[in-house]
C-alpha positions as CSV (number, residue, x, y, z in Angstrom):
1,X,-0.6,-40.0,8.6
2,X,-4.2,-40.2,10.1
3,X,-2.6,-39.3,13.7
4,X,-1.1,-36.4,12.1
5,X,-3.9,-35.5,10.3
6,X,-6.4,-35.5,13.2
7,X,-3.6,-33.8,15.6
8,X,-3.9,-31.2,13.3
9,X,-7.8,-30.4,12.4
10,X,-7.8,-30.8,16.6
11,X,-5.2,-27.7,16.6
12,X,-7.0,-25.7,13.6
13,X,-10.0,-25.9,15.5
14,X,-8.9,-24.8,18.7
15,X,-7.3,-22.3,17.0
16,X,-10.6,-20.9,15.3
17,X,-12.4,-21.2,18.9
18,X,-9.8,-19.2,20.5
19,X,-10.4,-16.3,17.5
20,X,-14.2,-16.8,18.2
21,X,-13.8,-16.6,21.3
22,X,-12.1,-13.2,21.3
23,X,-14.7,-9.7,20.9
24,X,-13.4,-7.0,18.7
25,X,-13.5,-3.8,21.0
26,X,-12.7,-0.2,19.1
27,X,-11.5,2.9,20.3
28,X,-12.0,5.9,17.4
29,X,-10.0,8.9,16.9
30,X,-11.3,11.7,15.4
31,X,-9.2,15.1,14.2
32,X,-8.7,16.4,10.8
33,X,-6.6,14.0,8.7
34,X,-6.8,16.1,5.3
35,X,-6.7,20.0,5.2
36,X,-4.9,22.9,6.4
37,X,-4.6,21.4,10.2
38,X,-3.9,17.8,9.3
39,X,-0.4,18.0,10.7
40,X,-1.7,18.1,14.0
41,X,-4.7,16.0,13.7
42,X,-2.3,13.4,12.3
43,X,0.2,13.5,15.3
44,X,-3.2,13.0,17.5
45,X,-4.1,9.8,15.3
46,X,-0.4,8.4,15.3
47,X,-0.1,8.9,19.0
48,X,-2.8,7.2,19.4
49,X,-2.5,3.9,17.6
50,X,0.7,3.8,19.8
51,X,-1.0,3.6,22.9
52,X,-3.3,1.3,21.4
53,X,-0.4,-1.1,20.2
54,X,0.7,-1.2,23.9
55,X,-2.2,-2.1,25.2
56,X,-3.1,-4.9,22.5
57,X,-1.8,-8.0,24.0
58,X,-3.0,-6.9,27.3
59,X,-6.8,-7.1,25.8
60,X,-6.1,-9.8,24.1
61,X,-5.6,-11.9,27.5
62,X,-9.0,-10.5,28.7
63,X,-10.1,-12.3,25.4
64,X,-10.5,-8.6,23.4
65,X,-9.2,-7.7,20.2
66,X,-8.2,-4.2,20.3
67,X,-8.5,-1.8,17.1
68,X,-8.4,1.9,16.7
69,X,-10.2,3.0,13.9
70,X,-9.5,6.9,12.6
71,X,-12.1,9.7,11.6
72,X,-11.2,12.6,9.5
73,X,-13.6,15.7,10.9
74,X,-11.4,18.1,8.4
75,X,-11.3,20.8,11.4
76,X,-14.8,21.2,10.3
77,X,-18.2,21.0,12.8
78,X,-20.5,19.4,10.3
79,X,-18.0,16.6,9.2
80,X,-17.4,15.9,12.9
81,X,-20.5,15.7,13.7
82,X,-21.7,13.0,10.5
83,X,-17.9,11.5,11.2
84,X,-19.7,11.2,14.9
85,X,-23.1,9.7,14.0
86,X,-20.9,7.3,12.0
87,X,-18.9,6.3,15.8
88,X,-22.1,6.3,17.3
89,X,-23.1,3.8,15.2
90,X,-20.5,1.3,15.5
91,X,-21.4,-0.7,18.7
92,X,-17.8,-1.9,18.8
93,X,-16.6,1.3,19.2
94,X,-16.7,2.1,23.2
95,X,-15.0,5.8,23.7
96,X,-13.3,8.0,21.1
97,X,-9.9,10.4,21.4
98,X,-10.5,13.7,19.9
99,X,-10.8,16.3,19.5
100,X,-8.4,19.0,17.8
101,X,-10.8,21.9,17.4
102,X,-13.3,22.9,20.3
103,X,-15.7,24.0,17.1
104,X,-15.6,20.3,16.5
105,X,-15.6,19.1,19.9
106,X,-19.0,20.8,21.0
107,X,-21.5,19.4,18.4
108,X,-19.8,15.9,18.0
109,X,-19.7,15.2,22.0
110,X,-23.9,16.0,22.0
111,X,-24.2,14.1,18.9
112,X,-22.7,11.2,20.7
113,X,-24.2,11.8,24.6
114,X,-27.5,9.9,24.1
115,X,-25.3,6.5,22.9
116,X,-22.6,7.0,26.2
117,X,-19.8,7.4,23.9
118,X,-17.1,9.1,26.0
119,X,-14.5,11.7,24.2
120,X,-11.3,12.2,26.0
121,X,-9.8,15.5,24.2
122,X,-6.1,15.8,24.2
123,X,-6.5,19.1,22.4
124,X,-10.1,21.6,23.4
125,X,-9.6,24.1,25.2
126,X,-13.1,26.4,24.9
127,X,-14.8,26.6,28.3
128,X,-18.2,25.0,26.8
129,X,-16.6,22.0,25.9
130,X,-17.3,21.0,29.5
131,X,-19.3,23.7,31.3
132,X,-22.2,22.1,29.6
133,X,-21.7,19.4,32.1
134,X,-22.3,16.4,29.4
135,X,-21.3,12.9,30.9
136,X,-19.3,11.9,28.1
137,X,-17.2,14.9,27.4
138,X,-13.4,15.0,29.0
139,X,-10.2,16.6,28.7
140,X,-6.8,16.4,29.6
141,X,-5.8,19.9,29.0
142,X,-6.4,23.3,30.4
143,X,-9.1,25.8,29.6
144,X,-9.4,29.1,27.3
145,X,-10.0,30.6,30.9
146,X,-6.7,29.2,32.2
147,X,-5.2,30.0,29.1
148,X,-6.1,33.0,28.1
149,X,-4.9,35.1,31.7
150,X,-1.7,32.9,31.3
151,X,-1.1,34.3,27.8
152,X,-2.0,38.1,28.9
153,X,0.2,37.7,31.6
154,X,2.7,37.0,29.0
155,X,2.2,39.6,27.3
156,X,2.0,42.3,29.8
157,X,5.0,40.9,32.2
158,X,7.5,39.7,29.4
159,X,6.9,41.8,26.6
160,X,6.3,44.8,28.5
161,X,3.4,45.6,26.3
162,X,1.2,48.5,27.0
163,X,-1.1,48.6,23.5
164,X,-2.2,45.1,22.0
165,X,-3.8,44.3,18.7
166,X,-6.4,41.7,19.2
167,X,-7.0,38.7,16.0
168,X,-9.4,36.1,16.1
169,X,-9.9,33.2,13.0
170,X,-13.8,33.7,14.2
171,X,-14.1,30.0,15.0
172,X,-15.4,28.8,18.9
173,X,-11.5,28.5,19.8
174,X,-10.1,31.4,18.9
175,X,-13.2,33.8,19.5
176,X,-13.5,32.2,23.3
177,X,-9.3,32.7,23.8
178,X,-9.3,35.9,22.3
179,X,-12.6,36.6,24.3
180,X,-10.1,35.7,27.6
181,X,-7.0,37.4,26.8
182,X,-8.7,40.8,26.1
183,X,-10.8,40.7,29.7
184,X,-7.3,40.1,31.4
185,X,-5.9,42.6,29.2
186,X,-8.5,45.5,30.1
187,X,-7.8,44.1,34.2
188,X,-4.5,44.9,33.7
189,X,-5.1,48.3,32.2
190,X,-3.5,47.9,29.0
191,X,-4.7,49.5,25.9
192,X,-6.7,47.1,23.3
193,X,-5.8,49.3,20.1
194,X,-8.0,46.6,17.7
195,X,-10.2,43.8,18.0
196,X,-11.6,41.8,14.9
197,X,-12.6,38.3,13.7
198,X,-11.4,37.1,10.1
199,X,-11.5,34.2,8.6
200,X,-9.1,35.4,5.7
201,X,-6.5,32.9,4.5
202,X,-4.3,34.3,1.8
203,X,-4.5,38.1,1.8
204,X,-3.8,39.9,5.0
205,X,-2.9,43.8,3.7
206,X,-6.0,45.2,4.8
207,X,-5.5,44.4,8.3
208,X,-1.7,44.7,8.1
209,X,-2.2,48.3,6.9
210,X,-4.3,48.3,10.6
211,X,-2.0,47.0,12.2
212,X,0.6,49.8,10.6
213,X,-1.7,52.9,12.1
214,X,-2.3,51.6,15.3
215,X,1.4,50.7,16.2
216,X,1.4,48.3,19.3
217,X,3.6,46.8,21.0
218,X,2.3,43.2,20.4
219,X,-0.5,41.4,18.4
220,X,-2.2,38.1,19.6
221,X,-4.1,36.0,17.7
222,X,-6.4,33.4,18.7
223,X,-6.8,30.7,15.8
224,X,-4.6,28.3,14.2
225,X,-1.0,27.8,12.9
226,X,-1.8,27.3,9.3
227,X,-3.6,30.6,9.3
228,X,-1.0,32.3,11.6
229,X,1.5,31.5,10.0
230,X,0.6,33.3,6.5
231,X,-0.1,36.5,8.7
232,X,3.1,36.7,9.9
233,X,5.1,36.0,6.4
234,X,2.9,39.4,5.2
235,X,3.8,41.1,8.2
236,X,7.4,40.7,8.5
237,X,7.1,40.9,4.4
238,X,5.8,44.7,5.2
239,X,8.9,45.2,7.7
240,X,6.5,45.0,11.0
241,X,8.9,43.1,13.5
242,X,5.9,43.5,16.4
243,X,5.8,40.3,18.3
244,X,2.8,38.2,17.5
245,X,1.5,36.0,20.2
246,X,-1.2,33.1,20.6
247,X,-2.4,29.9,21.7
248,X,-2.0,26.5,21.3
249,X,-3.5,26.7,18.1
250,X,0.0,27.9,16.9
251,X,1.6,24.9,18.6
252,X,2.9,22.7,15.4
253,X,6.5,23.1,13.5
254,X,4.5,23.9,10.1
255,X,4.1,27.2,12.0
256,X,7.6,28.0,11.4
257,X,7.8,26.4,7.6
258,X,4.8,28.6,6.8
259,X,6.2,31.9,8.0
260,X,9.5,31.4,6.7
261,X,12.2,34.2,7.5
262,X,9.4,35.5,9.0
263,X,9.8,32.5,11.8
264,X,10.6,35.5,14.8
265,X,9.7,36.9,17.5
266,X,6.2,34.4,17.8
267,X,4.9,33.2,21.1
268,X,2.4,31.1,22.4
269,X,0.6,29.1,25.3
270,X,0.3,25.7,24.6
271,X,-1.5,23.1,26.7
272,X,0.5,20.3,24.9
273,X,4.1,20.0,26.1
274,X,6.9,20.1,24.0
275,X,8.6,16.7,24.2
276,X,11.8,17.6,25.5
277,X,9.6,19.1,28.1
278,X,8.2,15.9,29.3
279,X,10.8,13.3,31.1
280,X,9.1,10.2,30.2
281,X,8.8,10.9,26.6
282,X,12.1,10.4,25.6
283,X,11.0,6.3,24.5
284,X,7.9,7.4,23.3
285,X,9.2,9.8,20.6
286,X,12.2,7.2,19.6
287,X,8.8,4.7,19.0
288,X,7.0,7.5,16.9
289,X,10.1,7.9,14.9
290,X,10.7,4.4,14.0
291,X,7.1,3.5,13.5
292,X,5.5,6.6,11.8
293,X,8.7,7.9,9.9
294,X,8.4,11.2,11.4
295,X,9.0,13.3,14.8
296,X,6.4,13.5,17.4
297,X,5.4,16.4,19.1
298,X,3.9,17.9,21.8
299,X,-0.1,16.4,20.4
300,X,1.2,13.3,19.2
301,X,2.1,13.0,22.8
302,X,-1.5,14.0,24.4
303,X,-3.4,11.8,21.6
304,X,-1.1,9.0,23.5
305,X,-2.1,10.1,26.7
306,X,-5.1,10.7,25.6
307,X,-6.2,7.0,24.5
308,X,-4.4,6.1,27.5
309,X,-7.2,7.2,29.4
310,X,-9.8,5.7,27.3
311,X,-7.7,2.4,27.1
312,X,-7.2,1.9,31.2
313,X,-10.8,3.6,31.7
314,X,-12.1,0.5,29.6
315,X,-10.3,-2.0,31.4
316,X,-11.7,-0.6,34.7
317,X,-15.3,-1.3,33.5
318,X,-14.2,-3.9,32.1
319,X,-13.0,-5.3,35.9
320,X,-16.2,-3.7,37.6
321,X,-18.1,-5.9,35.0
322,X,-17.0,-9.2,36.0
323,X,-14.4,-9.4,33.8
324,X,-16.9,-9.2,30.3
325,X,-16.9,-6.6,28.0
326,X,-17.9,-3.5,29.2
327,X,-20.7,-1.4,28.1
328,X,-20.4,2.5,26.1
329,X,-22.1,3.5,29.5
330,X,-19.9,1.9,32.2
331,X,-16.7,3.0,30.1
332,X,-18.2,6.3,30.2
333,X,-18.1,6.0,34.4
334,X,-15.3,4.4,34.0
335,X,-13.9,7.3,33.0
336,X,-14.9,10.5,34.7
337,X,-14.7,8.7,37.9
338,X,-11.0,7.1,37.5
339,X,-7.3,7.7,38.2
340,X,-5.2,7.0,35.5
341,X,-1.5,6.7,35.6
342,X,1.8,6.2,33.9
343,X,1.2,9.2,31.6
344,X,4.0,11.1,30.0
345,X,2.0,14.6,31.0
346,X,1.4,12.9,35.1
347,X,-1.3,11.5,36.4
348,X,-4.5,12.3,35.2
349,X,-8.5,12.4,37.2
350,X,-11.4,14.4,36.2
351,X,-13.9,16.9,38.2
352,X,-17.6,16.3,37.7
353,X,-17.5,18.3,34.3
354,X,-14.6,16.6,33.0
355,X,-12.1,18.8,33.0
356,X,-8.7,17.7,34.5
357,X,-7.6,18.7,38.2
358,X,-4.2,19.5,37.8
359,X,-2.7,20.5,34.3
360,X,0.3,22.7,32.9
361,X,0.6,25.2,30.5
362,X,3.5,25.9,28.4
363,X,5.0,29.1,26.6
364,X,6.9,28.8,23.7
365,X,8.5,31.3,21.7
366,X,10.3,31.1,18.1
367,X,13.2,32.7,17.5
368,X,14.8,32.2,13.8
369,X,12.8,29.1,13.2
370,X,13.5,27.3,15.9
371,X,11.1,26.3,18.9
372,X,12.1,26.8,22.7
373,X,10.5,26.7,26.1
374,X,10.2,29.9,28.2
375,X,7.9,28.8,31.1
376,X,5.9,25.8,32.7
377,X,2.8,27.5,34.4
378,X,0.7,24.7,36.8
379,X,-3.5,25.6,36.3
380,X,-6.5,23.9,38.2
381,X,-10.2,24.4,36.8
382,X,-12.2,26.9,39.1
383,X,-14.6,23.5,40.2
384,X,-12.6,20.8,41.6
């Protein structure tokens, strides 16, 4: 019994000095959790942890316990920026994925620049995100001024439209895409019959009634789905079947449940793939479904990539550092300066402002509710 006895405080405590000797290392997520946009700042989140459960026995073996820890910024720039200080604070937090809205994104990246705490958006598209040249600000997606031409193009090439309607929700977003669209509107010659910001949510008539006088042929809107998607119920309520277009923004299935029999003739550019539109998704959505309860899509799949970065970026510096824990600023390196593969979007590397080389574009259009791919369109940034 004594043998046994010993054999076993002998096990217990090598036990406890293998969980001493491992170092809790955090990655953060940050995106709206609660509020109108949570649907997609949840799919971010979820995606993710995924990539972060992959990755956990991997970090174990380098004697790091890997956690993601989640940050609600409510779509809102003052929450993400406290929700940032909070990250900044946390030393055991090396890089964050996030975030959803560029309004978000610009004030949280400079609140965390000074402590090296990389972001690796799989979601801002607003050309200030990077053109303010921060070292800790990345994305994995393609800019407004990608975007926007792409969308125009759409516009004047597939709809055949000659006199547009211009909306924006008056946030950073969907001022800077709106902003886009209408220069390469007015290169194109066509007609820009309206232009104004709102930030209305419920009550559209006023600028329905607009909408009614001026007659165009299509209406884009930069801002987000939640938002959107009331406008078009009231318009197709008030019998105007003119197709509404806009960006990524509108790129979530509550688009569709929002509108209602009003779910037609929408378009958009999305820098997030649909995930039938990505080959090497097909395990990752079957792992979202049985873990989360629910069906990814196309940001669920970025926030994966998306952490995918941060994760391999950290085991880089983690290399470069004699296999010890890396510092905030050598994951920071780590990042702008790698390669990182085995992505469902491809590859991924990063110019000197951290936006991505080589990324896609999608259009999407809704027809009766239901969600299908028109056209892949390949974009680089204008500095490689």
């Amino acid at each position: 019994m004594k043998s046994t006895a010993l054999s076993l405080s002998v096990l217990a405590a090598l036990a406890l000095g293998s969980a001493s000797a491992q170092t809790t290392v955090k990655i953060a997520t940050l995106s709206p959790l609660s509020g109108g946009q949570s649907d997609l700042g949840t799919q971010i989140r979820n995606g993710a942890q995924l990539a972060v459960n992959e990755y956990k026995a991997q970090f174990q073996k380098l004697g790091m316990n890997l956690q993601l820890v989640a940050y609600d910024d409510q779509a809102d720039p003052a929450t993400g920026t406290a929700q940032a200080r909070k990250i900044a604070a946390d030393r055991s937090i090396l890089a964050v994925v996030g975030t959803l809205n560029s309004g978000v994104a610009i004030p949280s990246s400079q609140a965390l620049v000074s402590s090296r705490v990389a972001m690796v958006s799989p979601a801002n598209t607003a050309n200030n995100v990077t053109d303010r040249a921060l070292s800790n600000m990345n994305r994995i997606v393609a800019r407004d001024d990608a975007q926007g031409p792409a969308g125009a193009n759409f516009l004047t090439d597939n709809l055949k439209a000659k006199r547009v309607y211009l909306l924006n929700d008056k946030t950073a977003y969907g001022e800077g895409l709106t902003k886009e669209v209408e220069k390469a509107l007015k290169a194109k010659s066509v007609q820009v019959v309206g232009n104004e910001g709102t930030e209305e949510k419920s009550d559209f008539s006023s600028i329905i009634a607009k909408i009614r006088l001026q007659r165009p042929d299509a209406i884009y809107f930069g801002g987000i789905y939640n938002q959107i998607g009331v406008f078009i119920k009231q318009l197709r309520e008030a019998g105007i079947t003119t197709p509404v277009m806009g960006g990524d923004g509108m790129d979530s299935s509550e688009l569709a449940t929002i509108a209602g029999r009003g779910a037609t003739n929408i378009y958009f550019t999305t820098v997030a793939a649909p995930i039938d539109a990505l080959p090497a998704a097909k395990t990752f959505a079957a792992n979202f479904q049985k873990t989360f309860k629910d069906q990814a899509q196309g940001f669920a799949a970025f926030g994966y990539d998306a952490a995918k970065v941060v994760l391999q970026g950290i085991l880089a510096a983690h290399k470069a550092n004699g296999n010890k824990v890396p510092s905030r600023t050598q994951v920071e390196s780590a990042i702008r300066k790698g390669t990182f593969t085995g992505l469902l979007s491809g590859n991924v590397s990063f110019n000197s402002v951290g936006d991505r080389r080589s990324a896609t574009l999608y259009v999407m259009n809704v027809q009766g509710g239901k969600y299908q791919l028109s056209a892949r369109l390949p974009v680089r940034p204008a500095r490689q």
